[in-house]
PDB file of N, CA, C and O in Angstrom, chain B, residues numbered from 101:
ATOM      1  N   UNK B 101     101.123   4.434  52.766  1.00  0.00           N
ATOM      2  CA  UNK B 101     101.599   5.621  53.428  1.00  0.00           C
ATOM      3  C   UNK B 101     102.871   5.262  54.179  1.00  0.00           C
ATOM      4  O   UNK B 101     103.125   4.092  54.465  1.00  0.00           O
ATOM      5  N   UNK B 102     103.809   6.457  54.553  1.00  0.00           N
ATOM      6  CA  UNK B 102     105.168   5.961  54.620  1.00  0.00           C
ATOM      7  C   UNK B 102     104.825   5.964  56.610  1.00  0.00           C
ATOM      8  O   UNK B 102     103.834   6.541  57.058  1.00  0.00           O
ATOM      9  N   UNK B 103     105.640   5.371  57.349  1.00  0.00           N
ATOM     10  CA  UNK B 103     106.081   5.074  58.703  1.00  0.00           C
ATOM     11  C   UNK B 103     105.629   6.725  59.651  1.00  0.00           C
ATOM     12  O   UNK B 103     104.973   6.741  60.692  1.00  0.00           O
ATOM     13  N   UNK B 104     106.284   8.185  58.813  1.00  0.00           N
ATOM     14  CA  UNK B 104     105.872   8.760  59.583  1.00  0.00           C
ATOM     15  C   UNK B 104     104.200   9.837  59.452  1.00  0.00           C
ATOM     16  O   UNK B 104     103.636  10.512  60.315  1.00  0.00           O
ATOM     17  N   UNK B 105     103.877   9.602  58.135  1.00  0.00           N
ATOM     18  CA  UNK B 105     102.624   9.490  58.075  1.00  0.00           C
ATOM     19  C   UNK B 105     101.456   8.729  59.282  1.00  0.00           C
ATOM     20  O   UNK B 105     100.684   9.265  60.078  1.00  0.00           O
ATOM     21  N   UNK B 106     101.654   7.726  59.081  1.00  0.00           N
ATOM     22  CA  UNK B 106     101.026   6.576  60.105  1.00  0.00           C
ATOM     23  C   UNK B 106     101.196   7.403  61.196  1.00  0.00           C
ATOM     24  O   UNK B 106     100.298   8.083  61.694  1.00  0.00           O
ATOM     25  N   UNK B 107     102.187   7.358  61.522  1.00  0.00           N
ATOM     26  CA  UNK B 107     102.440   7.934  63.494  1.00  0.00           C
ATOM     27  C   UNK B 107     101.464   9.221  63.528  1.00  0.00           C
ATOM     28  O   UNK B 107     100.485   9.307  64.270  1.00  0.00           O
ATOM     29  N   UNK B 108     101.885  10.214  62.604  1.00  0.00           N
ATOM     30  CA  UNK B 108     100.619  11.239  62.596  1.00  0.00           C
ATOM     31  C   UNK B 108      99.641  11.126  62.873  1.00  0.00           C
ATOM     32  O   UNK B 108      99.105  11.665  63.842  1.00  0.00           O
ATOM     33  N   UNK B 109      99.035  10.235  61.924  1.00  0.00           N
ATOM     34  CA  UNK B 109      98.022  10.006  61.839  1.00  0.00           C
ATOM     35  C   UNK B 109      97.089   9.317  63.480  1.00  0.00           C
ATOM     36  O   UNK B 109      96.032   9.676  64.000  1.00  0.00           O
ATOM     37  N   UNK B 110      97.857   8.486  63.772  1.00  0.00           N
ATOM     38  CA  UNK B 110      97.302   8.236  65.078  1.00  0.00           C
ATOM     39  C   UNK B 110      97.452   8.841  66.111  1.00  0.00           C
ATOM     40  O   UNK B 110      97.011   8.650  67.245  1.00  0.00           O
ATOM     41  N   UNK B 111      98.108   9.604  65.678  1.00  0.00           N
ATOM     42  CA  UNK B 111      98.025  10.636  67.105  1.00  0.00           C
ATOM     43  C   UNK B 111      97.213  11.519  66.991  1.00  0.00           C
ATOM     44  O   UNK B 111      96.571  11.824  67.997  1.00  0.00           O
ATOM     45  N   UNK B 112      96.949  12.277  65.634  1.00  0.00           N
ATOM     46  CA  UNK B 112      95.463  12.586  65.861  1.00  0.00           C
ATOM     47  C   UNK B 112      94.399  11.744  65.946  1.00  0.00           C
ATOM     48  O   UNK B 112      93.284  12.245  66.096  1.00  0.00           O
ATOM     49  N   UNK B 113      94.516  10.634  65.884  1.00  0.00           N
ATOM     50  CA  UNK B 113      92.777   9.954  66.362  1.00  0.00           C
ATOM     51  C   UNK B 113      93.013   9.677  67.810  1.00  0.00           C
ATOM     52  O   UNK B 113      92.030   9.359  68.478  1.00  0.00           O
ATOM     53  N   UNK B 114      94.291   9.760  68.442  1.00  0.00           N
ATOM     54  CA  UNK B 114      94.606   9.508  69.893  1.00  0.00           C
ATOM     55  C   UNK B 114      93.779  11.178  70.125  1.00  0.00           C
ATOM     56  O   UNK B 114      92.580  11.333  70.359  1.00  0.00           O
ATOM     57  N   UNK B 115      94.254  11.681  70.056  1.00  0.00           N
ATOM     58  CA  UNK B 115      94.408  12.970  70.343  1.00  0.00           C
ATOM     59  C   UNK B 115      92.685  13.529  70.564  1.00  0.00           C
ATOM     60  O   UNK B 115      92.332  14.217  71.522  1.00  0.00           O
ATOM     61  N   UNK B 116      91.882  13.118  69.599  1.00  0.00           N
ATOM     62  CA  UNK B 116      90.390  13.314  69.074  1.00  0.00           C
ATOM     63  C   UNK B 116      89.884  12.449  70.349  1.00  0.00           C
ATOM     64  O   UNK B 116      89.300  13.100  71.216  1.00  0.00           O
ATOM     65  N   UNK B 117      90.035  11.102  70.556  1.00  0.00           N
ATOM     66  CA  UNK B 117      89.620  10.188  71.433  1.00  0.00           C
ATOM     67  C   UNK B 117      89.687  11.102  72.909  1.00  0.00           C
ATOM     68  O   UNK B 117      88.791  11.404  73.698  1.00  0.00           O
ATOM     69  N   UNK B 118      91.081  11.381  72.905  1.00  0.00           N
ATOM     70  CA  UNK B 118      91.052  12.239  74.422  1.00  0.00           C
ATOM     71  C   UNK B 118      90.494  13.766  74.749  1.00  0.00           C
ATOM     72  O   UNK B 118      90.509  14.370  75.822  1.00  0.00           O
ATOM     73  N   UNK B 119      89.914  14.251  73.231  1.00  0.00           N
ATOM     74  CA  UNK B 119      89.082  15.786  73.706  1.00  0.00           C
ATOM     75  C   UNK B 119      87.639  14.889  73.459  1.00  0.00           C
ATOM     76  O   UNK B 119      86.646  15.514  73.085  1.00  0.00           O
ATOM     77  N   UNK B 120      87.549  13.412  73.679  1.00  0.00           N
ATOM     78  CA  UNK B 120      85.778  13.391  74.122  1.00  0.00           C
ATOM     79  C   UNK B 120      85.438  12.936  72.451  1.00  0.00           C
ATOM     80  O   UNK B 120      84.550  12.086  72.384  1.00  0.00           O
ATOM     81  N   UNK B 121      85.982  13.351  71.179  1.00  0.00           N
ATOM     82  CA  UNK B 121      85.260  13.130  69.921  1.00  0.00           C
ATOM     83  C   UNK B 121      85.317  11.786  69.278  1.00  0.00           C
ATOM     84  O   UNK B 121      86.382  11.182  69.152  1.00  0.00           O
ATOM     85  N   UNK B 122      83.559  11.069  68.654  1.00  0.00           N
ATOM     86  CA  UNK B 122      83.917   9.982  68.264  1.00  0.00           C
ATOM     87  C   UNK B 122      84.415   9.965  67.190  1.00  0.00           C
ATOM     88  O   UNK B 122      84.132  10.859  66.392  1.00  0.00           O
ATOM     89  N   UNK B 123      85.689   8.502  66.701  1.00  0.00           N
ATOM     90  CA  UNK B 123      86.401   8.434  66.034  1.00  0.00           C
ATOM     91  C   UNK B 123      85.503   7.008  65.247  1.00  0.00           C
ATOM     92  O   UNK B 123      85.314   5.952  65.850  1.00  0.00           O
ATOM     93  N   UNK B 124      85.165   7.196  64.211  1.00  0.00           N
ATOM     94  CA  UNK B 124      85.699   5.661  63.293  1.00  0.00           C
ATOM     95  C   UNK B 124      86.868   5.216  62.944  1.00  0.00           C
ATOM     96  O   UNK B 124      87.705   6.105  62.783  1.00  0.00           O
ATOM     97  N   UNK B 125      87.053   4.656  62.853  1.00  0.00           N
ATOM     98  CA  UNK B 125      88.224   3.924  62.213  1.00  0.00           C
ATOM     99  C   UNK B 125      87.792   2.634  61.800  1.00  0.00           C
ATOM    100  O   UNK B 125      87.216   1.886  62.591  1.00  0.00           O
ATOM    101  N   UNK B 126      88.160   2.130  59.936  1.00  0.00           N
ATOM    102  CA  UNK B 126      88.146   0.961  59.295  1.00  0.00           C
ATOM    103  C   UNK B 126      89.433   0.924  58.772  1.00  0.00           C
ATOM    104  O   UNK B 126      90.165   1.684  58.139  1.00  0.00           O
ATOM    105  N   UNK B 127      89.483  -0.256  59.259  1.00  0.00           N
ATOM    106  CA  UNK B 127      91.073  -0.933  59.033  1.00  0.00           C
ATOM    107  C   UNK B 127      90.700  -2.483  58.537  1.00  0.00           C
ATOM    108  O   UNK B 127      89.559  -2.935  58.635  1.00  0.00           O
ATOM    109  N   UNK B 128      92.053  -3.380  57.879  1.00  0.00           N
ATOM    110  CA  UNK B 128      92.231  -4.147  57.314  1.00  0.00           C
ATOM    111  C   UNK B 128      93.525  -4.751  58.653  1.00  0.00           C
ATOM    112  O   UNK B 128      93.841  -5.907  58.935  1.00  0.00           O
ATOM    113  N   UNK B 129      93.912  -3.721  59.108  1.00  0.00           N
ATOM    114  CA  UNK B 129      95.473  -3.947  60.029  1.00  0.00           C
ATOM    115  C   UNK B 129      94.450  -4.019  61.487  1.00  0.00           C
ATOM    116  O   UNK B 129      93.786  -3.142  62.040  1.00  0.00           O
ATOM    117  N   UNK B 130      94.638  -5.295  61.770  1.00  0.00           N
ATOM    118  CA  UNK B 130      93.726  -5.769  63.355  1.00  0.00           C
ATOM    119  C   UNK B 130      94.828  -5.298  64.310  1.00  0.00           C
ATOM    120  O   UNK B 130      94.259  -4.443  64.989  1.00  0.00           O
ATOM    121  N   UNK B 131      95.794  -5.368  64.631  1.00  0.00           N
ATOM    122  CA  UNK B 131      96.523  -4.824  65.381  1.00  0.00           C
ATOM    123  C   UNK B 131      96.440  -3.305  65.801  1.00  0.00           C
ATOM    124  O   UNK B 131      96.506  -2.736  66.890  1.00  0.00           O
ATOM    125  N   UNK B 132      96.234  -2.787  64.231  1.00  0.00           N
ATOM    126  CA  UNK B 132      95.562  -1.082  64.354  1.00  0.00           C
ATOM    127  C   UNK B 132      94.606  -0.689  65.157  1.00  0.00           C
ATOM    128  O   UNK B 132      94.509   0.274  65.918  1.00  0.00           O
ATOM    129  N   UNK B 133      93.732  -1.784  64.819  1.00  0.00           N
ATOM    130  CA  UNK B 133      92.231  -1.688  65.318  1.00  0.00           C
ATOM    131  C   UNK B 133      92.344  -2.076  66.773  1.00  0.00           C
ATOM    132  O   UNK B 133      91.990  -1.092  67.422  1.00  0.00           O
ATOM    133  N   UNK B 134      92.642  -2.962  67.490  1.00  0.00           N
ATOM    134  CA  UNK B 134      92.851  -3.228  68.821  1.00  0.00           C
ATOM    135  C   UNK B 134      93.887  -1.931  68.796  1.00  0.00           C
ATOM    136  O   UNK B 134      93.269  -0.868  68.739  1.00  0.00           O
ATOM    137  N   UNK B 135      94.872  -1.835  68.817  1.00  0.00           N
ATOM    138  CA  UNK B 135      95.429  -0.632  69.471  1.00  0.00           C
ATOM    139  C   UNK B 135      95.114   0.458  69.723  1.00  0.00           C
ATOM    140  O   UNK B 135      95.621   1.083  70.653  1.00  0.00           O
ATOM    141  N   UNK B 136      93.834   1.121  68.633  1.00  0.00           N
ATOM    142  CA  UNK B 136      93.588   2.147  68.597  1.00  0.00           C
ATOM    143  C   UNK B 136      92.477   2.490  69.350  1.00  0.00           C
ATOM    144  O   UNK B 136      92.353   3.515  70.021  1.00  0.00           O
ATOM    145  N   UNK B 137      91.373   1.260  69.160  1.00  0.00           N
ATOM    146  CA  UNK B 137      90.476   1.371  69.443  1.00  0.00           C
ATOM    147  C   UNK B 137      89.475   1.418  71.047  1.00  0.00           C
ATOM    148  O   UNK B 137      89.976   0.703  71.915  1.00  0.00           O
ATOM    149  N   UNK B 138      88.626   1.904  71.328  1.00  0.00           N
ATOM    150  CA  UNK B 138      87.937   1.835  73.038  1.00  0.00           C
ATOM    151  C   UNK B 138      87.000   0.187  72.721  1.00  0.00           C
ATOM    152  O   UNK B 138      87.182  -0.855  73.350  1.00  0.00           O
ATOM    153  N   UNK B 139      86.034   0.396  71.598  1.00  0.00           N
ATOM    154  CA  UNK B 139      85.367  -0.811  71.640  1.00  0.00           C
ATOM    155  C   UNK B 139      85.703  -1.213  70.018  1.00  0.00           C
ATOM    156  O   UNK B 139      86.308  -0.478  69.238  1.00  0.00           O
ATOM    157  N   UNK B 140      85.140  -2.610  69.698  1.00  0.00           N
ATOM    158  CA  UNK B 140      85.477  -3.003  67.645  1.00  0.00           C
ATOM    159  C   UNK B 140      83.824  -3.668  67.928  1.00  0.00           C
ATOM    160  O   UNK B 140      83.267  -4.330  68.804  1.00  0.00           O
ATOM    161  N   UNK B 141      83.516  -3.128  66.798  1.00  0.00           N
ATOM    162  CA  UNK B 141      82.143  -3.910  66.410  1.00  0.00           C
ATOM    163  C   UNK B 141      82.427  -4.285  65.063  1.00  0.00           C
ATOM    164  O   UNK B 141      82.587  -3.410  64.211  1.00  0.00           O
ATOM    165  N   UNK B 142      82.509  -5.536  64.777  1.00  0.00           N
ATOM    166  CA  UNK B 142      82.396  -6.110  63.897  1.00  0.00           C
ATOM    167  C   UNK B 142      81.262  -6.927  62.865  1.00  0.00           C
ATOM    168  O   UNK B 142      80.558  -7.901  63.132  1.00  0.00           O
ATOM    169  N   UNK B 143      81.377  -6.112  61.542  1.00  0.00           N
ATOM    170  CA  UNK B 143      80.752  -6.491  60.412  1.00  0.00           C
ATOM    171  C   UNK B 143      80.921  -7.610  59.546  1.00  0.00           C
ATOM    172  O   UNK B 143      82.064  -7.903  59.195  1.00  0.00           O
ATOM    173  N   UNK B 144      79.746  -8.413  59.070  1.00  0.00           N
ATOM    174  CA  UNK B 144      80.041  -9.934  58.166  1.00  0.00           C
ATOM    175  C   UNK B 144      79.025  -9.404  57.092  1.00  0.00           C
ATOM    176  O   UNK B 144      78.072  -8.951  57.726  1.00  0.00           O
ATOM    177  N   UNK B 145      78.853  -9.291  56.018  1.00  0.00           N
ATOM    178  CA  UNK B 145      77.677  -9.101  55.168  1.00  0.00           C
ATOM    179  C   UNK B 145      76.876  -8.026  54.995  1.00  0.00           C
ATOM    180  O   UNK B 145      75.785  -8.031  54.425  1.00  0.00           O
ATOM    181  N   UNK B 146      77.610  -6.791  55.660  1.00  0.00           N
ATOM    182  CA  UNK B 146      76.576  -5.518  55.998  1.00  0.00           C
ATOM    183  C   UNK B 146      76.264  -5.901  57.334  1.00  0.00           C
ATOM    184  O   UNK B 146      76.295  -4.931  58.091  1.00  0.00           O
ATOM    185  N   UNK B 147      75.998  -6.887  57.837  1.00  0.00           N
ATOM    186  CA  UNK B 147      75.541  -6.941  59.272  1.00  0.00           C
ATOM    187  C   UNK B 147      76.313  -6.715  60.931  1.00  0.00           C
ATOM    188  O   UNK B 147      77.453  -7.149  61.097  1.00  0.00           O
ATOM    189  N   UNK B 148      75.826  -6.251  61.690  1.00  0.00           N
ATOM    190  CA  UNK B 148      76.360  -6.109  62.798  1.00  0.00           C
ATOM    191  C   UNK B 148      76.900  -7.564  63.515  1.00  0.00           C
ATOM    192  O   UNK B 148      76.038  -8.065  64.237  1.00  0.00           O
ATOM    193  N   UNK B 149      78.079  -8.263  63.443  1.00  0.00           N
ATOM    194  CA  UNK B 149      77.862  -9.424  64.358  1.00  0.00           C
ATOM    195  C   UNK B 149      78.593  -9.902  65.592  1.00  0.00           C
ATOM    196  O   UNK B 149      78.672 -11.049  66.033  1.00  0.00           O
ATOM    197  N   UNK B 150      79.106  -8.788  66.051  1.00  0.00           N
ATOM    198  CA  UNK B 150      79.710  -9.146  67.287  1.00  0.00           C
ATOM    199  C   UNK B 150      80.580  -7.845  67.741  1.00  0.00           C
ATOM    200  O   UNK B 150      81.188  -7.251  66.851  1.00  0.00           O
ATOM    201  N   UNK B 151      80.649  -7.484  68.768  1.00  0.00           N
ATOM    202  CA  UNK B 151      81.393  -6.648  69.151  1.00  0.00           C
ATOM    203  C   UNK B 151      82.210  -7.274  70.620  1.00  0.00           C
ATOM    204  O   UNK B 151      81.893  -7.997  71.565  1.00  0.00           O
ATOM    205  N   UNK B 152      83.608  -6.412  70.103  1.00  0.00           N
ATOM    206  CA  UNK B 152      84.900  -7.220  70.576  1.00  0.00           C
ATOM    207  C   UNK B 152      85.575  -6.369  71.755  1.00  0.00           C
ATOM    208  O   UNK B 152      85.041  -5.264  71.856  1.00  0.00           O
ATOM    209  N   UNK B 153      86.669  -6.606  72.725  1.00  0.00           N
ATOM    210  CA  UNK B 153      87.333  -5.971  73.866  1.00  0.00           C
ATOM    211  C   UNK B 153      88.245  -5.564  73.336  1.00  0.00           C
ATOM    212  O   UNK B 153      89.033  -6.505  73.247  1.00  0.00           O
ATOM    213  N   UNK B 154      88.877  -4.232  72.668  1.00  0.00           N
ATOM    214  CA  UNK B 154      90.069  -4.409  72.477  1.00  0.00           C
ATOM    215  C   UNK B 154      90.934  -4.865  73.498  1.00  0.00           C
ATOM    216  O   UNK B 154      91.740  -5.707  73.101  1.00  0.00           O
ATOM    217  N   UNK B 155      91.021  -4.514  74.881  1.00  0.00           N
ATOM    218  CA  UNK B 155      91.776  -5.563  75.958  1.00  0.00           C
ATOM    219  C   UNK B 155      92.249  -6.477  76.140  1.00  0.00           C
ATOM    220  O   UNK B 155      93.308  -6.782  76.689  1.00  0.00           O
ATOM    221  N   UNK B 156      91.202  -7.204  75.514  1.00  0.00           N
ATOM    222  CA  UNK B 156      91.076  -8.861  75.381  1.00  0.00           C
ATOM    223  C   UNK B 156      91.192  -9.668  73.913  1.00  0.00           C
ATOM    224  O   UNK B 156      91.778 -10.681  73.532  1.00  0.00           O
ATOM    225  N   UNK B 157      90.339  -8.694  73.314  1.00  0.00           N
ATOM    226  CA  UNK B 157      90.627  -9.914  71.728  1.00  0.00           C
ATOM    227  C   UNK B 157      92.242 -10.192  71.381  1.00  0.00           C
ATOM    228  O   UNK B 157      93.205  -9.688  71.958  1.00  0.00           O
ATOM    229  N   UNK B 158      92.252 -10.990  70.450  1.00  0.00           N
ATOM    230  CA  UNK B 158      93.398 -11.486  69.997  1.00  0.00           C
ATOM    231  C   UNK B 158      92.961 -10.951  68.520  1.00  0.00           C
ATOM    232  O   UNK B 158      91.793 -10.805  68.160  1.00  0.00           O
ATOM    233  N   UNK B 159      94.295 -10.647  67.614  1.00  0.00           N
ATOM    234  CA  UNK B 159      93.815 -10.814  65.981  1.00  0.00           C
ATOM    235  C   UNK B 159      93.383 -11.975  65.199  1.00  0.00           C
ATOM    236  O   UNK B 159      92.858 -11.938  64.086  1.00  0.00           O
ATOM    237  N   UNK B 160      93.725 -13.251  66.063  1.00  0.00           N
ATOM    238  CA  UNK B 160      93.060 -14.325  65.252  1.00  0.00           C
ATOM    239  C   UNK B 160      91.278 -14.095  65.775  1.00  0.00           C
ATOM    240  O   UNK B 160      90.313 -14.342  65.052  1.00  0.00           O
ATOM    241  N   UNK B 161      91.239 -13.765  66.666  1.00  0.00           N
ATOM    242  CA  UNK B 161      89.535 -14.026  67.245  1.00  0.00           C
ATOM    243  C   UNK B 161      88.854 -12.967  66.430  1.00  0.00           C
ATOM    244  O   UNK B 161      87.880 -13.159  65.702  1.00  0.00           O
ATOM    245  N   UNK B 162      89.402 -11.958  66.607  1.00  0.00           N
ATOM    246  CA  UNK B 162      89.317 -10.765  65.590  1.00  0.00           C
ATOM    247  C   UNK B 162      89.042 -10.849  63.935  1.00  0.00           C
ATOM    248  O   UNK B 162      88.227 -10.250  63.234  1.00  0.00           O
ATOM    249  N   UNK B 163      90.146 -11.920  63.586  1.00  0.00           N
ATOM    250  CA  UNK B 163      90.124 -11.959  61.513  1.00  0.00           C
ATOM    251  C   UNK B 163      88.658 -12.878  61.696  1.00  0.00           C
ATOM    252  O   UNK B 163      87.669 -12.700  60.984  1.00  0.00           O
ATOM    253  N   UNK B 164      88.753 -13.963  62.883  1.00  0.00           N
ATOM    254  CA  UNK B 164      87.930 -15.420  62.747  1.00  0.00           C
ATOM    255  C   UNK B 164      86.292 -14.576  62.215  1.00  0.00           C
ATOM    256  O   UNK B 164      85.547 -14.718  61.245  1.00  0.00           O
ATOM    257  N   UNK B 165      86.286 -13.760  63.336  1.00  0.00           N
ATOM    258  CA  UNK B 165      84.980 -12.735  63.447  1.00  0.00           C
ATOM    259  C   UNK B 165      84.343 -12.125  62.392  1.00  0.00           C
ATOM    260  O   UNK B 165      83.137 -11.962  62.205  1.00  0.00           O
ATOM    261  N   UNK B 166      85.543 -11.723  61.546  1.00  0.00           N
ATOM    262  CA  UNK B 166      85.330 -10.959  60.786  1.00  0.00           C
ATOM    263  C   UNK B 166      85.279 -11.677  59.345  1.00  0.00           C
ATOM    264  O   UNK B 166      84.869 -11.261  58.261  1.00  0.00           O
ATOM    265  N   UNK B 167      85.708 -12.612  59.638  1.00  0.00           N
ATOM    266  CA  UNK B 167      85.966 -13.743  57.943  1.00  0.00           C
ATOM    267  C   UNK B 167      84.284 -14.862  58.047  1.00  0.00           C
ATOM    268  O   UNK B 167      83.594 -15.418  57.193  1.00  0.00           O
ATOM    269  N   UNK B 168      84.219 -14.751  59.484  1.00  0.00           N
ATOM    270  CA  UNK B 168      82.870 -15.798  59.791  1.00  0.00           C
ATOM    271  C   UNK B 168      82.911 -16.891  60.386  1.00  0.00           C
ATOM    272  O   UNK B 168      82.089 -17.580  60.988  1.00  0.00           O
ATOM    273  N   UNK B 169      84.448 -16.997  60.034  1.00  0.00           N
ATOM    274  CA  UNK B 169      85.416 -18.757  60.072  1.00  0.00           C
ATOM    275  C   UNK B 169      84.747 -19.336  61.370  1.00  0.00           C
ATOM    276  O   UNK B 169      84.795 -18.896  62.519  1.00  0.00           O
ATOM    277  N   UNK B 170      84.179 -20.323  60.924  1.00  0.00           N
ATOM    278  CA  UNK B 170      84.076 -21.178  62.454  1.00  0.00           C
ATOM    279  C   UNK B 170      82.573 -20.804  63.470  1.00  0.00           C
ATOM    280  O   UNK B 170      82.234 -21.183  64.591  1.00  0.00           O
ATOM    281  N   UNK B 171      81.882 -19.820  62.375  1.00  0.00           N
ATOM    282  CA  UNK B 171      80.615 -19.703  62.679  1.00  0.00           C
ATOM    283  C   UNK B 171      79.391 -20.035  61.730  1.00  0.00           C
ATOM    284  O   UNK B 171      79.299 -20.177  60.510  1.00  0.00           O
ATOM    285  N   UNK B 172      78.643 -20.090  62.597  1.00  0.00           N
ATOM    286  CA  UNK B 172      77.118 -21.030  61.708  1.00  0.00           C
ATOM    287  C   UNK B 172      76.367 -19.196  60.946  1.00  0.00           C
ATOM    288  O   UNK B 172      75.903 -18.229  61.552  1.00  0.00           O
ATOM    289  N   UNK B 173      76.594 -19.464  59.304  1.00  0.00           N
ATOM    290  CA  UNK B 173      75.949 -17.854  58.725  1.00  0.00           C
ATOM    291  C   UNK B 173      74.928 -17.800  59.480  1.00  0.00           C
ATOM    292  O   UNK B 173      75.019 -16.962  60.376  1.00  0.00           O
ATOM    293  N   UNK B 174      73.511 -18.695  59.420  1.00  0.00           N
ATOM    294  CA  UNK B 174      72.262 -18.672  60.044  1.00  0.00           C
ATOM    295  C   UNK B 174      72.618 -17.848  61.376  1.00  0.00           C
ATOM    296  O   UNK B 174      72.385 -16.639  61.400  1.00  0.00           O
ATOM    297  N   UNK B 175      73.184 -18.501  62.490  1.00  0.00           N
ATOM    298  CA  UNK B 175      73.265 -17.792  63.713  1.00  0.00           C
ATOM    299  C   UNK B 175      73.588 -16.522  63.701  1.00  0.00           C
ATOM    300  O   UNK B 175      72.893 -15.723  64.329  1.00  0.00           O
ATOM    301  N   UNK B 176      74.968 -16.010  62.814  1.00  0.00           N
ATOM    302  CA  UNK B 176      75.290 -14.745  62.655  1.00  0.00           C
ATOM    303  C   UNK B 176      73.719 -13.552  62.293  1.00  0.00           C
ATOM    304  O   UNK B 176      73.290 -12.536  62.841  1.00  0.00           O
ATOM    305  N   UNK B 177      73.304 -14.342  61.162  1.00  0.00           N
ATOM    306  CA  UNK B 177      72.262 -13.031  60.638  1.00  0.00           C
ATOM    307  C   UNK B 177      71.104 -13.533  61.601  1.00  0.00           C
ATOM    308  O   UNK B 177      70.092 -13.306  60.938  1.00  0.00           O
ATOM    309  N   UNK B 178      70.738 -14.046  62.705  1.00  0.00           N
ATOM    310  CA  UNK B 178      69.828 -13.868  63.761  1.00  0.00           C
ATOM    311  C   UNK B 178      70.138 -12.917  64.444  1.00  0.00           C
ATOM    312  O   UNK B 178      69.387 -11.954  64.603  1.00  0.00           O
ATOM    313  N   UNK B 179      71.500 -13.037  65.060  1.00  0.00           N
ATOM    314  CA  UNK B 179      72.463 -11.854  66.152  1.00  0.00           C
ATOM    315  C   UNK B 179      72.917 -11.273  65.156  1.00  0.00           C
ATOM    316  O   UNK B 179      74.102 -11.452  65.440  1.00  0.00           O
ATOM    317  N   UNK B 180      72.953 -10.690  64.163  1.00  0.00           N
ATOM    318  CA  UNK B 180      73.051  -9.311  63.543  1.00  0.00           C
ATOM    319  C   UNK B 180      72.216  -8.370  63.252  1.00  0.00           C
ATOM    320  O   UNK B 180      71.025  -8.659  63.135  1.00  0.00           O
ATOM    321  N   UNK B 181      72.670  -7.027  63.072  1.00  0.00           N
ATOM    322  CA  UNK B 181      71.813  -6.074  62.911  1.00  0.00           C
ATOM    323  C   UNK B 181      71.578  -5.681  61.893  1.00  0.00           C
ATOM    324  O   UNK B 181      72.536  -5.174  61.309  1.00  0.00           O
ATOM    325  N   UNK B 182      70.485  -5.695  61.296  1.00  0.00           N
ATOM    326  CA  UNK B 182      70.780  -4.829  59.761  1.00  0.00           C
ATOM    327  C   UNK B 182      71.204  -3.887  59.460  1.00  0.00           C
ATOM    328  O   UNK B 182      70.606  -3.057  60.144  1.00  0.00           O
ATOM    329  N   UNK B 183      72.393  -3.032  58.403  1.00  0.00           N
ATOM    330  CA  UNK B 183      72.812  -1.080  58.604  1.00  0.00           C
ATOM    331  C   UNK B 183      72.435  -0.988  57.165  1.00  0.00           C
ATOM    332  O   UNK B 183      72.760  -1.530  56.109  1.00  0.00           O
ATOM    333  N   UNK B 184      71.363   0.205  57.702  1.00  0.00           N
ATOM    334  CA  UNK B 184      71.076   0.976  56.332  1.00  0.00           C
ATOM    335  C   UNK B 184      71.832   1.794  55.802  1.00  0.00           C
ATOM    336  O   UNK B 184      71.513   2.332  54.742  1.00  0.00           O
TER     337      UNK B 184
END
């Protein structure tokens, strides 16, 4: 999608966020996702495994999270949730 597409576009999910309505948003663009976002819960396998600050995360802590990198699978699918 072209540059002013995008801007649209987030201004209506800005826009939705500030009359009170929840928004999903799945992105591939972590920067999107922290910018856009109030909280990121992040998925590994279907599973729930961590939920993040947008405030605070970084996009590397963010991809790490989301790729698994640097975590034990076992531990993840203990602290994950299953989604039906």
């Amino acid at each position: 999608m072209d540059v002013g597409a995008q801007a649209l576009i987030w201004d209506r999910i800005r826009a939705a966020r500030r009359a009170g309505l929840a928004v999903l948003l799945v992105s591939a663009d972590l920067d999107e996702l922290i910018g856009l976002s109030d909280t990121i819960r992040v998925m590994l396998r279907g599973r729930l495994v961590g939920t993040a600050d947008p405030a605070t995360v970084t996009p590397t802590e963010l991809g790490s999270a989301m790729t698994g990198a640097g975590a034990d699978p076992e531990a993840a699918d203990a602290v994950g949730e299953e989604i039906a």
